[in-house]
N, C-alpha and C positions, 0 to 999 in steps of 0.2 A: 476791695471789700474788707472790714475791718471782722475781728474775731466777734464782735456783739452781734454784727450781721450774720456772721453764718450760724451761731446759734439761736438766732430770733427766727432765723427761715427754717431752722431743722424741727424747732419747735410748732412753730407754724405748720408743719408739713406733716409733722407725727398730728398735731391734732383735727388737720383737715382728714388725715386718712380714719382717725378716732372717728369723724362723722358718719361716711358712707361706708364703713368698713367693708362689709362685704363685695359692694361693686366694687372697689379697688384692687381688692385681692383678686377676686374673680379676672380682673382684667390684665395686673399683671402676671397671672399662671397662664393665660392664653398667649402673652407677649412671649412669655421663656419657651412655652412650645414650640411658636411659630420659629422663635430666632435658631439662628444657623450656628451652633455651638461650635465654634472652631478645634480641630483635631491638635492634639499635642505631639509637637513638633518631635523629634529622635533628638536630644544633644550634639551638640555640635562636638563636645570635648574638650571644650575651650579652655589651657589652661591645666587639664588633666598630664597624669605622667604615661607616659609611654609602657610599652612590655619591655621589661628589660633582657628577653631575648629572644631575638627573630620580631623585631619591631613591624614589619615589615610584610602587609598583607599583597599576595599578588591575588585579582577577583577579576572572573569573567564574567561581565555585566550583563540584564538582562537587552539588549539594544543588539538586532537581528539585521542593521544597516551593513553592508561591507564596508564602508569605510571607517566601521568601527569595530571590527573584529581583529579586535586585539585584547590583551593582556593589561588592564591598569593597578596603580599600585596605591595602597593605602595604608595611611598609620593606625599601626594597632593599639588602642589603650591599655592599660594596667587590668582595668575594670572588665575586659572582654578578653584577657591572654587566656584563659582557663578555654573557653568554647570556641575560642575561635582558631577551630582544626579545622586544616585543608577537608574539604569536601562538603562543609554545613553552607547554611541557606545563610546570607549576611541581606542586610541592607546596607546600600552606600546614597551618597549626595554624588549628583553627576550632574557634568554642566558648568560649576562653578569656573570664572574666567580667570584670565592669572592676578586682574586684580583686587580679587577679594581674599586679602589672605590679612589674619588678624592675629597677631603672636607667634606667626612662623609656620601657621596651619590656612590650610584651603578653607574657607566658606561658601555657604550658599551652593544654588543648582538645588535641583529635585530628589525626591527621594526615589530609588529605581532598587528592584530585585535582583541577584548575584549570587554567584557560588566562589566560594573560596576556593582557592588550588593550591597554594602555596605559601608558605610563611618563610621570609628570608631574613639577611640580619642587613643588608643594604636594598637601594630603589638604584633602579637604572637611570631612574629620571634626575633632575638634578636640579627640580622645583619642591616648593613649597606641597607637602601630601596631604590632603583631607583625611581626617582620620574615619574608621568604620564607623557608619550610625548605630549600627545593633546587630547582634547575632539572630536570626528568627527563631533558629532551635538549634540543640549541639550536634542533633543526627547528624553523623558523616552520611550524607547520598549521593557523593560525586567520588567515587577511586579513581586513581590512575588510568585502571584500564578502561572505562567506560571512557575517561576524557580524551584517552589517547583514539578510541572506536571514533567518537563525536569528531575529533578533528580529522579522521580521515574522511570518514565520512562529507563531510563538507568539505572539501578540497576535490572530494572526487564531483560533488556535484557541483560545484560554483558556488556555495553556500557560507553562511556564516556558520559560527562554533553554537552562537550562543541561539538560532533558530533549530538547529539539531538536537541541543541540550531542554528546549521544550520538548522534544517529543523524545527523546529519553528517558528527562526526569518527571512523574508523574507529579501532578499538584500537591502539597501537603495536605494532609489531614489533621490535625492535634491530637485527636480524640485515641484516633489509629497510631498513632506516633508515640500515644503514651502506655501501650499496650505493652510488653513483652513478651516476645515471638517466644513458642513452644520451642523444646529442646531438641536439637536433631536426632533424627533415628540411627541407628546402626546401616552400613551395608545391608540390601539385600544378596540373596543368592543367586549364581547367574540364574537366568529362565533358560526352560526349554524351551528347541526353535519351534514348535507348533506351525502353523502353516508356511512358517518363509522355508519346511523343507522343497514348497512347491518350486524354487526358484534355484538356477545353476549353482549359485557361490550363496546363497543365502544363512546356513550354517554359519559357512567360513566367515561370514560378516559378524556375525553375531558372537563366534569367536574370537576375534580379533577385537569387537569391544570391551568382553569379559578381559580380556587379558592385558585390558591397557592399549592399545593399538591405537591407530587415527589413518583407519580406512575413509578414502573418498569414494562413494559411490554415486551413480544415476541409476534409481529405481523407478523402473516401468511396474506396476504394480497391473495385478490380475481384477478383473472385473469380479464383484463380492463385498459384501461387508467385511472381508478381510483385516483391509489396511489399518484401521485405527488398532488393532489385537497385533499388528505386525510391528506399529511403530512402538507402543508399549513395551514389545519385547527388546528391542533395539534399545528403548530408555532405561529400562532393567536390567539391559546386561552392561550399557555405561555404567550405571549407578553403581554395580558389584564389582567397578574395579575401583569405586573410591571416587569417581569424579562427578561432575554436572553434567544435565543434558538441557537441552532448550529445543522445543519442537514451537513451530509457528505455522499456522496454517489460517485462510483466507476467511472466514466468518467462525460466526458464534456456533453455529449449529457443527463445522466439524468438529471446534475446539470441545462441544461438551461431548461428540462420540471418543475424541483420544482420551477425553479426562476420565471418561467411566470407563475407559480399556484399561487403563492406569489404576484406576481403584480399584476391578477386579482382579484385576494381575498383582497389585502391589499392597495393597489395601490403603487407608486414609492415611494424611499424615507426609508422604513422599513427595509429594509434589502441589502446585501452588499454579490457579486457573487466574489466568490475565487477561478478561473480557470487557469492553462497556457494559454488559449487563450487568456484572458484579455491582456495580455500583460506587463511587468514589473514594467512599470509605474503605469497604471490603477490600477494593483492587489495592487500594494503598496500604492497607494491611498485608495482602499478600506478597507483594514486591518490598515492604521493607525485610519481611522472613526471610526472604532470596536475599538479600542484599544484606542480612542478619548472619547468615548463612544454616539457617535453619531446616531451607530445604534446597536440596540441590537438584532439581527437576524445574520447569517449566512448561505450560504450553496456556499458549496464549494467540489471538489476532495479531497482526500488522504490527502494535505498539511495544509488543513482547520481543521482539526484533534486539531489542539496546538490553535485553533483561541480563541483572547484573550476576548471574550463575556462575559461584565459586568453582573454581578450575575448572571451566567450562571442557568437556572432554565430544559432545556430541552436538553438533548443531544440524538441526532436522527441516526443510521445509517441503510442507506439501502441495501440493498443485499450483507449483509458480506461476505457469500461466494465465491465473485469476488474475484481473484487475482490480481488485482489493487487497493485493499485494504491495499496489504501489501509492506514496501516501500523499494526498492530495496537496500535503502544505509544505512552505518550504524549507528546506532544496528538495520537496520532492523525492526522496530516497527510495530506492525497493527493496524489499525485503530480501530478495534473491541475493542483491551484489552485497547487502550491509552482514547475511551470515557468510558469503564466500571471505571479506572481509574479516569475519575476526575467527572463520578456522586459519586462512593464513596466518592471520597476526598470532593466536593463541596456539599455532599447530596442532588444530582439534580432529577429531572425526566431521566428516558431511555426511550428509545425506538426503538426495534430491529426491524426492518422489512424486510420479502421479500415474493415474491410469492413462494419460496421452504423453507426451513428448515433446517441450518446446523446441523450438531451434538453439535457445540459449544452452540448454541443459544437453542436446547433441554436441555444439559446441566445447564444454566442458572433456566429454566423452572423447570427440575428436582431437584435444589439443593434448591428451592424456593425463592430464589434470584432477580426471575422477575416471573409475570403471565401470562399467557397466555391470548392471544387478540385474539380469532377466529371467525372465518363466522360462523352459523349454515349450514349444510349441504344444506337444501332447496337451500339458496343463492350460494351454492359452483356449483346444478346441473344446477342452472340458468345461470350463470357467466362462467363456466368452458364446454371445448367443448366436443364432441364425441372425445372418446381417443380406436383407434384401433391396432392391433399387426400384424406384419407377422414376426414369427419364420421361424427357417431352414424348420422345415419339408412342411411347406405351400412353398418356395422355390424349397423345391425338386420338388413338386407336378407341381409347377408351369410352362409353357412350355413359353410362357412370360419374365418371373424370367431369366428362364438360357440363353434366345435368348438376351434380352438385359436391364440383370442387374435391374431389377427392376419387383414387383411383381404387379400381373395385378389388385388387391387393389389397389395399389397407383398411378397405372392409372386412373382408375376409379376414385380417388378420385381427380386427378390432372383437369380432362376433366369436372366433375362436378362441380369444385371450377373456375373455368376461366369462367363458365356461369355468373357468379356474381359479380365476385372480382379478386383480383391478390391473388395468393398463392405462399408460402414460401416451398422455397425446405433449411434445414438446414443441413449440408454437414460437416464434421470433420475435422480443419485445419491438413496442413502439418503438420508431426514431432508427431503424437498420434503414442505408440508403445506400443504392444499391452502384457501385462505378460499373464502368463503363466495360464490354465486352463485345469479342465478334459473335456476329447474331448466329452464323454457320456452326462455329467451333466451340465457340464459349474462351478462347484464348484473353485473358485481359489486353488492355488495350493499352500499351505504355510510350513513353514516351523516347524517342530515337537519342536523345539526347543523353538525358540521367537515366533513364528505367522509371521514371515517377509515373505515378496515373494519369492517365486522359480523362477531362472530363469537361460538360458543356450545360453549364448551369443555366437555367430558363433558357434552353434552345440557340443559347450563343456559340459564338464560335469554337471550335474544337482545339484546347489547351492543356500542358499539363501542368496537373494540381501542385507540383514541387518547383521547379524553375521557371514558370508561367510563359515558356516557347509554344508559341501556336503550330497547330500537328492538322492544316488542310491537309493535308492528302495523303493522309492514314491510309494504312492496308493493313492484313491482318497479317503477322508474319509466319505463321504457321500454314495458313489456307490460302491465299491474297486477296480472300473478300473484302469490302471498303462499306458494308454493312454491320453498324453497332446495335446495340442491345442494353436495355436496365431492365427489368423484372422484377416487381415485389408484389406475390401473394398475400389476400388478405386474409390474414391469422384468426380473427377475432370471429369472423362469417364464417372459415371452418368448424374453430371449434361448436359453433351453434348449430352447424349442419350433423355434430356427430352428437350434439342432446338431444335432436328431433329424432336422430335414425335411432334411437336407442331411450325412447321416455322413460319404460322402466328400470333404469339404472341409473344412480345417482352422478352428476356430475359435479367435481371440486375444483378446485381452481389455486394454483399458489403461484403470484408473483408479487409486484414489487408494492403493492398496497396491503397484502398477507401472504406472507410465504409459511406453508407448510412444513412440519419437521417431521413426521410419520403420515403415514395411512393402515389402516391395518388390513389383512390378507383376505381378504372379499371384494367383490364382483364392483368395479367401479373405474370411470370413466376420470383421469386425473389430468388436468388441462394446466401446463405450467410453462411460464417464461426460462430461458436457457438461465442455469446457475440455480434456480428455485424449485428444482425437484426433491419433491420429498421421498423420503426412504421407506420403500414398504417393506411391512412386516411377513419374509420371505418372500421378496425378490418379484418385479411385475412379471405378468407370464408377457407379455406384448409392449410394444413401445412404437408410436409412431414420430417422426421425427420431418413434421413439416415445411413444409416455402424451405426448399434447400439452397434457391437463385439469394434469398434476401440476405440471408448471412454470407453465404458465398461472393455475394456482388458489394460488399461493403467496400467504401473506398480507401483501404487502410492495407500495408503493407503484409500485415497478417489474418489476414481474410480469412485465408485459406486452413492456417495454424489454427484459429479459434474457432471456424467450421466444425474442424474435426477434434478440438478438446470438446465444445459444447456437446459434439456429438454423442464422445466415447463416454463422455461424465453422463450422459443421462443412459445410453445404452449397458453400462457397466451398472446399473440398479435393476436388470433385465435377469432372468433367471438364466441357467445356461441351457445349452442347444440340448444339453441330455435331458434336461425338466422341458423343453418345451419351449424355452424363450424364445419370441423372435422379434427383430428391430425391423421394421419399413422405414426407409428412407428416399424422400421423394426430393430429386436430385438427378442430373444428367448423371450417368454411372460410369462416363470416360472421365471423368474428371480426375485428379489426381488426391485431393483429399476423400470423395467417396470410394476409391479404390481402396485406400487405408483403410478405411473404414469395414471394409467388407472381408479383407485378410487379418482386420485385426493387429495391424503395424504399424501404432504412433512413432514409432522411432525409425522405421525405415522412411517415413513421410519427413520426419525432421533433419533425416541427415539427406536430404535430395533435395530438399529447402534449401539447408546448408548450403551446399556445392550452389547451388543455382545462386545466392546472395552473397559465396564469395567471387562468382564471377563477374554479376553486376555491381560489385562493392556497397550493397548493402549490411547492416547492423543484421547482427551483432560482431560482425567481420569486421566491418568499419565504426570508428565509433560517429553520435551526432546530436547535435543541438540543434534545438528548433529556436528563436528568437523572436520575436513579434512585439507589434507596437505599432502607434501613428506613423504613417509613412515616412514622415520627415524625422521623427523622434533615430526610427530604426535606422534610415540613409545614415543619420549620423552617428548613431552607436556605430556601424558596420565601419566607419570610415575610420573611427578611431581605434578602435578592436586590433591590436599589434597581434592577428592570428598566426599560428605556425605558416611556414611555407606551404607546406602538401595541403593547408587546408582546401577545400572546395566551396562555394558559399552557391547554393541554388535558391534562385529566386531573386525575391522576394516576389510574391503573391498576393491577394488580396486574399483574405481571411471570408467566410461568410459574417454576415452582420447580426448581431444578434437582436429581437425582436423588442422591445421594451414593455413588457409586462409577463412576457411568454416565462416559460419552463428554462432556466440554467442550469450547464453544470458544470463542476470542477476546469477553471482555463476558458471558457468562454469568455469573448471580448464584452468589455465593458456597452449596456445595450445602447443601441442609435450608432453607435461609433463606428467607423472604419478601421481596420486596423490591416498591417500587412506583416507575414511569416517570411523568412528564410529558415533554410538547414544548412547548416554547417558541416561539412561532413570531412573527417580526417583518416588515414589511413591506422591500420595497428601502429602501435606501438606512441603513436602522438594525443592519447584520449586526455591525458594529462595536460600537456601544454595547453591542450584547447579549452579544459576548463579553466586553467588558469589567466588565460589570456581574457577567455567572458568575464572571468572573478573581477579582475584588474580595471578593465573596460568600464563596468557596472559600476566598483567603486569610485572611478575618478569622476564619472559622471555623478552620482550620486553626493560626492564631496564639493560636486561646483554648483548644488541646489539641483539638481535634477532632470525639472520641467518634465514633462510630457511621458508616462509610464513607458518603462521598457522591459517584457516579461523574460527569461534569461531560463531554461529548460536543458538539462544536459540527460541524452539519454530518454527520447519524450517514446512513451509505450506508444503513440498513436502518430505515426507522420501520415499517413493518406497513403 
């Protein structure tokens, strides 16, 4: 086309638009809207000069694959040596093959999220380095010590560096990022021990932090609104030796009773609340303060766990045995081993507490690791309420019981607790299902082989739930009856039988569709799912504590354990046996967690746990993996898995199926599908090799394309 043509058509073209002017315009503002405005690429660097010291970016990328958890290297420009300090957010190009390199530098690949760790003046590598695309921001949010937590972390569970460093490092914010954290305060003064004198060494703890110290303890804590004014003083007298403390505890609603113990005690300013309800921004503002070093106090849910608290001197966790302790994604970590983790690495203070007693936390106690922090019994009968039982056989007796569901005890104790106060009916959420026991003794029903559960899903044959050996001709071994048992009372029918018996008095309700945070101190019928009890205003005079078979009968190694936390957590909201309080719990009264229950001894129930789980070599004595996947998937992972010697491998099982449209939750198999579990189980001292050995396993697989999902669990809260 010659030059007379292209200006005879531009001409042409201006004066056809000169005709319809406005449809044309019109038409192309709707064209520029609709079009797909392509995003402006990062610089390649093409051609740019280098830092001329410490060229040399080491960045752990955002990619959560094991077969890529590793350390990659990248050249740093001239234009980015200023901000680009270990710890900031970078962008890199990942991906790029070895043959796209164009002047001596990598090209091409995607653009992926990273943290800088290191700036060197050489690469190990001995190829061609892509250089950095861009700094995000100069905040350093990645130090040492958090990277070094992250990779233990991940090591210890099977995990990668850079899936732990999501739930460490929170998401950026700009807005918060460009704030300027407030100036730090002074030391406060030690506090007085105010109520922890109720407890043997409890001073002497609180001494020992003031003065700098790094006591480990396990604290049984006394039933009361106590604890949150107990752990505050514990953070206050770390703070007055100059150092950090970090408490982490299981939802919102404890985290806001320590945060207002802490501002009464301390007043604003000392400490920095790390919640989802905060909100993105807020939370990010508060975590870069800490990590500012602005404040040196924490408490926070679950994700407060990695919080980056300058000379960390006190790490706090409350009621470990909550399963919102443990965090759904992975590797899965819990909160409990990630702060025993960095008091060892940081040689800080611990300190465990709840008003019940895990077996992991006796464990501690038993290996001498941490001491024990207890009440004298005196204070336990002062503090702790009237704790009574109704068994089957008071049921049979019962003509009450069988007319409507409930025994005429927990009448009585219903009509005498509303003279005073509101009382707590504690009720067993949906979905408790119930394993299998002797119908004479209530002995569970395990298996000859491992100790795993028996169970006989739609009336099949009798097997057990962990190495899937069939158990015909079971006897009970305590009784030799060859008679089992499942039981679950229905919760929802009670509660409505106790708003008819009672019209004029209001009834509330708090579980998982509205959970309660107070009640206040009047006449009221309070009907709540385990873990969703709310706190009345001066203690319930009464509590009933229903269907004790359902929780009891669940098919999980800790049945028994979380029976009696759910128990003592809602009974420790109970006022004490001097005011009147009293706990109904309906439940065989031989049993060995309502016995605890009625003396008042989570920790004597955890260390008889203990002993009984080191002699069957169960966890937390033994360490273990649960693995699951398509049958064939898993056959072959197991085959390849170079596991320690001592390991064990039970199973594989079939998994239940999940239903495809129904209710999910956290680790549920993908729905329609089949899927089959082993446990891995190893003795002390090999927890290590056996995560490593999963690690290894998973990545080679993973680096040969995969196929067929294989879920890899080290340490699963829930085996059956």
């Amino acid at each position: 086309m010659s030059s007379e043509d292209e200006t005879g058509g531009d001409e042409a073209g201006a004066g056809r638009a000169g005709v319809g002017e406005p449809e044309q315009l019109a038409l192309i503002r709707e064209t520029v809207r609709q079009a797909k405005v392509p995003r402006a690429k990062p610089r390649t660097w093409r051609g740019a000069a280098l830092a001329k010291e410490l060229p040399v970016a080491r960045v752990v990328v955002n990619k959560g694959v094991l077969h890529l958890d590793q350390f990659f290297d990248y050249a740093v420009p001239e234009e980015l040596d200023a901000d680009a300090r270990p710890g900031v957010r970078v962008r890199v190009r990942f991906g790029a093959g070895a043959h796209q390199v164009r002047g001596g530098r990598r090209e091409g690949g995607r653009l992926i999220d990273g943290f800088l760790v290191e700036r060197r003046a050489e690469s190990d590598y001995s190829g061609p380095l892509a250089a950095l695309a861009d700094v995000v921001s100069p905040e350093p949010v990645l130090g040492p010590e958090l990277l070094g937590l992250a990779r233990a972390v991940a090591d210890r569970y099977a995990g990668s560096l850079a899936d732990v460093l999501q739930l460490a490092v929170p998401p950026r914010n700009a807005k918060a990022e460009s704030r300027p954290s407030p100036e730090p305060l002074p030391s406060p003064p030690a506090p007085e021990p105010g109520s922890w004198t109720r407890y043997e060494q409890g001073e002497a703890f609180l001494r020992s932090l003031a003065r700098g110290g790094s006591p480990r303890a396990v604290w049984n804590a006394l039933p009361g609104p106590h604890w949150a004014d107990e752990i505050a003083r514990a953070v206050a007298a770390t703070l007055a030796s100059g150092r950090g403390a970090l408490v982490v505890v299981p939802d919102g609603r404890a985290a806001g009773r320590v945060d207002a113990a802490l501002t009464a005690l301390l007043g604003e300013g000392r400490h920095a609340l790390l919640t989802a309800e905060a909100g993105p921004e807020k939370r990010y503002a508060q975590w870069l303060a800490v990590r500012r070093g602005s404040v040196r106090a924490v408490v926070g849910t679950r994700a407060a766990m990695f919080a980056p608290v300058r000379d960390l001197g006190l790490a706090v966790i409350w009621d470990d045995g909550d399963t919102s302790h443990s965090e759904p994604h992975a590797p899965q970590p819990h909160s409990r081993d990630v702060l025993l983790l960095r008091a060892a690495h940081d040689h800080c203070a611990f300190l465990l507490g709840a008003t019940s007693c895990t077996v992991e936390a006796a464990q501690l106690v038993e290996s001498g690791w941490a001491r024990p922090l207890l009440p004298g019994r005196d204070q336990v009968r002062i503090a702790a309420p009237l704790v009574r039982t109704v068994g089957d056989t008071d049921l049979a007796r019962d003509e009450a019981a069988r007319a409507a569901r409930l025994p005429t005890l927990a009448w009585q104790a219903v009509r005498e607790g509303l003279k005073t106060g509101p009382v707590l009916v504690q009720v067993p959420r949906r979905g408790y299902v119930p394993r299998l026991a002797c119908e004479r003794c209530r002995t569970p029903a395990r298996c000859r082989h491992c100790a795993g559960p028996l169970e006989a899903p739609e009336q099949r044959e009798l097997h057990c739930g962990w190495c899937g050996r069939g158990a015909p001709d079971w006897h009970c071994v305590a009784c030799g009856s060859d008679r089992l048992r499942a039981q679950v009372v229905g919760a929802r029918r009670t509660a409505e039988e106790l708003g008819r018996a009672f019209p004029a008095v209001p009834v509330r309700t708090s579980g998982r569709d509205h959970v309660l945070d107070r009640v206040p101190d009047r006449p009221a019928l309070v009907v709540s799912t385990p873990g969703a009890e709310p706190v009345a205003d001066g203690g319930y005079a009464a509590a009933l504590l229903l269907d004790g078979w359902a929780m009891l009968g669940r098919p999980d190694l800790r049945a028994g354990e979380e029976a009696l936390r759910r128990w003592i957590d809602a009974a420790a909201l109970v006022r004490g046996q001097g005011e009147g309080g009293t706990v109904v719990v309906v439940a065989e009264p031989t049993l060995r967690p309502v016995q605890a229950l009625v003396r008042w001894d989570p920790v004597g129930h955890a260390q008889r746990e203990l002993a009984e789980r080191a002699e069957l070599g169960f966890p937390p004595v033994s360490r273990m993996a649960a693995v699951a996947g398509p049958p064939d998937a898993l056959t072959g992972f197991l085959r390849a898995a170079e596991l320690p010697p001592d390991a064990e491998i039970l199973g594989p099982v079939p998994l239940p199926v999940t239903r495809p449209g129904g209710p999910r939750r956290p680790g549920d198999t993908p729905p329609g599908e089949q899927w089959d579990r082993a446990l891995i189980r190893v003795p002390p001292g090999s927890g290590a090799a056996l995560a490593t050995a999963l690690k290894r396993a998973q990545a080679s697989r993973l680096a040969r394309g995969g196929g067929e999902p294989v879920r890899v669990r080290v340490d699963p809260p829930d085996i059956g």
